[in-house]
N, C-alpha and C positions, 0 to 999 in steps of 0.2 A: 504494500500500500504506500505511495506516495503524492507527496503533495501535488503535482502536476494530473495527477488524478482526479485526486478526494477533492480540490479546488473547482474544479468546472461545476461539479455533482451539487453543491454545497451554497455557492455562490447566488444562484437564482433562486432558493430555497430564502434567505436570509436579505434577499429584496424583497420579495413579494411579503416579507415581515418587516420591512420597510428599517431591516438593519445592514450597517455594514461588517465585512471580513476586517477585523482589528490586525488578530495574529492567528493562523496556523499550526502546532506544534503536531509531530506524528512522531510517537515515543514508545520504543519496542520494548515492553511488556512481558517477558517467557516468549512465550508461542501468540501471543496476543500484541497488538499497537492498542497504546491510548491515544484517539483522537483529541485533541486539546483548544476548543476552538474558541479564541476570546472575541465579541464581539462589542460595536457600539452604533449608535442613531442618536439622532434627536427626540423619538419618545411621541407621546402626544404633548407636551411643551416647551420641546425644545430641549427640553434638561436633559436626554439619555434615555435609554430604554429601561421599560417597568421591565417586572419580575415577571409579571404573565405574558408579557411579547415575547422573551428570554424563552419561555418553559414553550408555548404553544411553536416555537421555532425547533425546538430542541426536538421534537417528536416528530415535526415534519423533515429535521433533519435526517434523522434514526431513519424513519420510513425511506427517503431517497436513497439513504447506502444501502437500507436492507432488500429494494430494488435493484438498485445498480448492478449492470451485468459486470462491472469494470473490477467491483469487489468482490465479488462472487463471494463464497462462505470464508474469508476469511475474517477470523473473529477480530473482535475491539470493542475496546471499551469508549462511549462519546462523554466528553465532558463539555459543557458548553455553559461559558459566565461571559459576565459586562467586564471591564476594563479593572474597573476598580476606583478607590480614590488614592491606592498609594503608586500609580502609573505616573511615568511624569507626563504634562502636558506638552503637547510635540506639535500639535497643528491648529491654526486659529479657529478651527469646531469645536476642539477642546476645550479651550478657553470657554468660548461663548455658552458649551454646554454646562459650564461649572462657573455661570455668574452670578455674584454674592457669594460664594465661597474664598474663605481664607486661602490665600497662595504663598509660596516662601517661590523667590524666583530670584536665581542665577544669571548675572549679569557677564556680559562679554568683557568688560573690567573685571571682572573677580568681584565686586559688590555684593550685596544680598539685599534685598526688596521684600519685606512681609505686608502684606495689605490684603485685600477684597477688591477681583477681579468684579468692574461695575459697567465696564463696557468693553466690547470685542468687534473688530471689523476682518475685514480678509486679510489686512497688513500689521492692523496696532491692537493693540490691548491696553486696555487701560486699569491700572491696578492705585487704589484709594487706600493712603497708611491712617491707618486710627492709631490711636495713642493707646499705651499697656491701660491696664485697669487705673485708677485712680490717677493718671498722670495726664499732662496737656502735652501735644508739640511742641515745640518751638518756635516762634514767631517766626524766623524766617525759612522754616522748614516751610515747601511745596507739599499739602497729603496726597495732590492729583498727580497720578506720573502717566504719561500716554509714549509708553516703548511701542517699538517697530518690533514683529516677532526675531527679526533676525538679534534683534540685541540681549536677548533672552537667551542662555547656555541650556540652563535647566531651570525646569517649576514645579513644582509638586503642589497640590491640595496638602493642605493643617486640617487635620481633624479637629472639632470643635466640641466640646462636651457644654450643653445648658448655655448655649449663645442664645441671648435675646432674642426675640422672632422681631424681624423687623417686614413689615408688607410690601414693600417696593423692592424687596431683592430676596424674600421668599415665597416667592407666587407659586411655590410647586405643593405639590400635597392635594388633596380636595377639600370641597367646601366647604365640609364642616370641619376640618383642621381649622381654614380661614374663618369661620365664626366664631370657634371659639378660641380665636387668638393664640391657636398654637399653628409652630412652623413643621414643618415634615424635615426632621435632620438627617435621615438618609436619603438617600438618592445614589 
């Protein structure tokens, strides 16, 4: 079983769920490959794919290789997850998909940038620094920074435990999360 295979099979499965092929991995097992297949989308808002696009993918996936003449009875195991949030961010969908969330982001000087990605285009990102708990900036600190992706080395999403629900940059969740004033912290 190889990728130049199990890729064509897989591929049209994981549009029509309106996700994309993130990564590939096909990992020999005894006598068995673990299919390893991470996926991402923008979801119904934008933010990444729910758990039930994920799962309803994953069994039409199973179905196409258990079809497929290309893999005939050779066994595997399928594994099939989102991204994650400890992925770095690599593409300005990324970004955009994980807006209002804390970033720590690698600067082409060696720098470091902690803030709250607040807006994303095809070239910039714009990442907004809050102040620690109980402390203010600095007066002539900038909180708005609008980087070019390429001046970004690496970014990762900060796990955030008991942040504040704030409405204009936690729109995700449903509506009764939003009435009663709580934010949805996974995604």
């Amino acid at each position: 079983m190889q990728q130049r295979v199990v890729e064509p099979i897989i591929l049209p499965v994981l549009e029509t769920h309106g996700l994309e092929l993130d990564k590939l991995d096909i990992i020999p097992a005894g006598k068995r490959k673990v299919l390893r297949i991470t996926v991402d989308g923008d979801g119904p808002k934008g933010r990444g794919p729910l758990l039930d696009d994920i799962a309803a993918a994953t069994r039409d996936i199973s179905d196409a290789l258990d079809e497929s003449p290309e893999i005939g009875d050779a066994p595997f195991t399928l594994e099939v997850s989102s991204r994650g949030v400890g992925k770095p961010l690599t593409e300005a969908k990324h970004f955009r998909r994980n807006t209002g969330r804390l970033v720590l982001a690698v600067l082409v000087d060696g720098s470091q940038l902690r803030g709250r990605i607040t807006e994303t285009t095809d070239t910039t990102v714009t990442i907004t620094v809050e102040p620690e708990a109980g402390k203010k900036l600095p007066k002539d600190v900038d909180p708005v920074h609008v980087l070019e992706l390429d001046e970004i080395t690496k970014a990762t999403i900060q796990v955030e435990m008991n942040r504040k629900y704030t409405p204009e940059l936690d729109e995700i969740g449903d509506e009764s999360d939003e009435a009663s004033g709580q934010g949805n912290e996974e995604n």
